[in-house]
N, C-alpha and C positions, 0 to 999 in steps of 0.2 A: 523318332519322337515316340514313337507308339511304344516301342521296346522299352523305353525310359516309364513310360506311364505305367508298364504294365510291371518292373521291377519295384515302382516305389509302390507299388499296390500291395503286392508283396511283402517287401520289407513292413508298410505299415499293419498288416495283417499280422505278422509271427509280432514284431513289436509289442502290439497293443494284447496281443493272446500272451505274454510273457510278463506284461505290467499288468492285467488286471486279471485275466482265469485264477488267481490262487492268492492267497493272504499270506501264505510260504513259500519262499524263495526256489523252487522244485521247480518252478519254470523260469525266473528270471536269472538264478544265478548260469543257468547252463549256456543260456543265451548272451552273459558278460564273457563269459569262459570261452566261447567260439568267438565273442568280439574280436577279444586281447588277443587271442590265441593269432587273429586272423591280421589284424593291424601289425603286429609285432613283427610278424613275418615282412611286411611291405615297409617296416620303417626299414629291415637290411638294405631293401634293395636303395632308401636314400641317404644311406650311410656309406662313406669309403668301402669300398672292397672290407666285406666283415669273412673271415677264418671258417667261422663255424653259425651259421645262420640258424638251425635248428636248435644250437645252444642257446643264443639269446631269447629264443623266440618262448624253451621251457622255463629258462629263466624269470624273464617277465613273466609267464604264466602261474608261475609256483609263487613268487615273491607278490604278485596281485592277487592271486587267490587266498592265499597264505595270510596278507596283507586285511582282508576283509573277517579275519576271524581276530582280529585284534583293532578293536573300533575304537582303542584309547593313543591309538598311531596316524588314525587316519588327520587328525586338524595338521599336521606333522609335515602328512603327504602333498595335503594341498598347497600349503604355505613355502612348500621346496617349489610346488609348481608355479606358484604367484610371482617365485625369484627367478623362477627361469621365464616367463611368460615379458614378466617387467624388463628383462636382458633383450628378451625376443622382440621386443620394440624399438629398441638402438638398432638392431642388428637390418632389421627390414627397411630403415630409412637410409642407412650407409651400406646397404647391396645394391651392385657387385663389387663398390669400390674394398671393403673388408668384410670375407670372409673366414676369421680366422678362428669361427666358430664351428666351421666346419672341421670334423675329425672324428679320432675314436670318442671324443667326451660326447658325439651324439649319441652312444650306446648308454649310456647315465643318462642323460637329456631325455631318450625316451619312455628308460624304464621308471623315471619320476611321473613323463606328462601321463603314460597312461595308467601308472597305479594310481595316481590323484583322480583322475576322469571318474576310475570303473569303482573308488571306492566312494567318491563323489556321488555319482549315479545312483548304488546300494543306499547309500545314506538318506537320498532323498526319496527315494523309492520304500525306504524304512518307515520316514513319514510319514508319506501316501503315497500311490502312484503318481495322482494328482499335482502334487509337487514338481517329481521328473517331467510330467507333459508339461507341464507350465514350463518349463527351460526351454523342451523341444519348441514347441508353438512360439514362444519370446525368441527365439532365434532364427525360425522358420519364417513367423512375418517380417522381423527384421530386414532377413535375407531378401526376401518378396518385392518390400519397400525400396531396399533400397539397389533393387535390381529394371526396376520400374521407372522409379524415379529419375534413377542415374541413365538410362538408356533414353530418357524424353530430355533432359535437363545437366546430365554431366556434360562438364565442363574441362574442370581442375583434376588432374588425373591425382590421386592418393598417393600409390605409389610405382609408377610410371615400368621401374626397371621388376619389378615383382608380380605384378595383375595391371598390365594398363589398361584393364576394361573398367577398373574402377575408379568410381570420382569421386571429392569431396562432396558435389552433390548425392550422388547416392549415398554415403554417408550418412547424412542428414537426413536425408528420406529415410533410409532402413531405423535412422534413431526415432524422429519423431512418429512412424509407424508401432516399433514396437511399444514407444513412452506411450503413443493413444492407447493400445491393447491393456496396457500394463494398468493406466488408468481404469480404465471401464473394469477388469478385475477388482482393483483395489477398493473400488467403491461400493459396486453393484454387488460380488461376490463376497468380498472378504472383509465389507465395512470399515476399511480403514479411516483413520484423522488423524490428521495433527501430527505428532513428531512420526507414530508408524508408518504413516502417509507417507512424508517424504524421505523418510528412510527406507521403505520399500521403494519407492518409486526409484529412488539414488541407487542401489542395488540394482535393479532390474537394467538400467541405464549404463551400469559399469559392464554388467554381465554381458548386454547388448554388444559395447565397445572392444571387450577381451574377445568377441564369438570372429568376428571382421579379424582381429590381431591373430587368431587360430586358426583362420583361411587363409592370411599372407602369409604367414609362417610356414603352412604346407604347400604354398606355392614358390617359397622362396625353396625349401629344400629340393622340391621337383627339377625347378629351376637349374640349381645347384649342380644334380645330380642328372641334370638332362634326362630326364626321361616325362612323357604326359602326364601318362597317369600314377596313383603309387599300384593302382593291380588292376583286373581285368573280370574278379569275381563278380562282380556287379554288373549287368550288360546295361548299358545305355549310363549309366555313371560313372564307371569304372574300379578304384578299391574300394575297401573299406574305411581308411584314413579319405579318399576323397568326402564321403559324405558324411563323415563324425569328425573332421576338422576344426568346425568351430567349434564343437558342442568341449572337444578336449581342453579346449582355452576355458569355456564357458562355464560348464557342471562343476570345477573345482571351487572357479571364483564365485558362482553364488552361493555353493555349498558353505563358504568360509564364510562369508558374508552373512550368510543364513545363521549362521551355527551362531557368531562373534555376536552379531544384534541380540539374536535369544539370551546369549550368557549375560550381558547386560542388561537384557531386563528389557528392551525397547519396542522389540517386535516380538509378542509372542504369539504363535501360530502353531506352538510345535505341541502336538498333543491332542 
């Protein structure tokens, strides 16, 4: 336990020194760049036997990097990931009975969830920093809640053959935890009413929902692929996909979210 406390001390130290030391991306972009670099590498090992793991791994790297210097692609990116995340909820309710998702199209699969994520992230990070912690913290209480919750009060396992430590109860806990959070923001912070109100609040509630769908999903491919954890760089967590799992489901969909409200005209915040 100790070793665990003393890595997320860590992590949230270079984190937070990377989203706010600098108003230029001199510290945040290098920090996406080891993300990707480092995720990409561990999706091989939940992919079929891949050829050339080192390939995929420059690949994703150049095509995400590459990907952030063209910001009129990115709605593009996230909405490939929306289609694949919406696929990845069939798929987690009918495993192990069909897996027929499983194969080389996870090497596509990946290189969409994580250039949507890291271009996601940039995006909000664009913003403010402020923005991107607001994701992290909305999926970190969520997590909290409904890890709480569900261990006093689960019941109804979610989904049994993929995480049976989680419940429908928890669930519910993690949503109506992070909806309080979301609240006290909306009102205290950022003065919302009336349509923006429950338009953010709907947002932040979906985002909640995709963060849960981006944990079974990494635990269905572990699953898949027998193995615990997807790395070992992290002591006391294990990879880097184990503890940016949800956020990969999450950063895209409220990014889209965010972005779609603003061009509409409904929520404006951005600015």
């Amino acid at each position: 336990m100790w070793q665990r406390i003393k890595t997320a001390i860590i992590l949230v130290a270079i984190v937070g020194v990377a989203l706010f030391a600098s108003d230029t991306p001199i510290l945040f972009v290098p920090l996406l760049a080891v993300g990707v670099t480092i995720a990409a590498h561990e999706w091989t090992k939940l992919m079929p036997r891949w050829r050339h793991p080192p390939l995929f791994v420059l690949m994703v790297l150049a095509i995400t990097l590459g990907t952030l210097l063209f910001e009129v692609t990115w709605v593009f990116w996230w909405a490939a990931s929306v289609a694949i995340w919406l696929m990845a909820l069939s798929w987690v309710t009918k495993f192990p009975v069909k897996t027929n998702w499983y194969g080389k199209k996870l090497g596509l699969m990946g290189l969409v969830i994580l250039t949507a994520a890291i271009t996601a992230m940039f995006y909000l990070w664009q913003l403010s920093p402020w923005w991107l912690m607001y994701v992290f913290v909305l999926v970190w209480c969520a997590d909290s809640g409904a890890y709480f919750v569900g261990r006093k009060l689960g019941r109804r396992k979610m989904a049994p053959n993929v995480s049976p430590n989680k419940s429908m109860e928890g669930l519910a806990g993690g949503l109506i935890t992070g909806l309080v959070v979301v609240l006290g923001i909306s009102i205290m912070k950022l003065h919302l009413t009336g349509l923006d109100l429950i338009s953010f609040m709907a947002l932040s509630g979906v985002t909640i929902l995709s963060s849960v769908l981006g944990d079974l999903f990494e635990s269905m491919l572990k699953r898949r692929a027998d193995v615990k954890d997807s790395g070992t760089i992290l002591p006391g967590h294990g990879g880097v996909l184990d503890r940016i799992d949800s956020l990969l489901a999450a950063t895209p969909i409220f990014a889209l979210g965010f972005w779609g409200l603003h061009q509409l005209g409904i929520l404006n915040l951005i600015g």
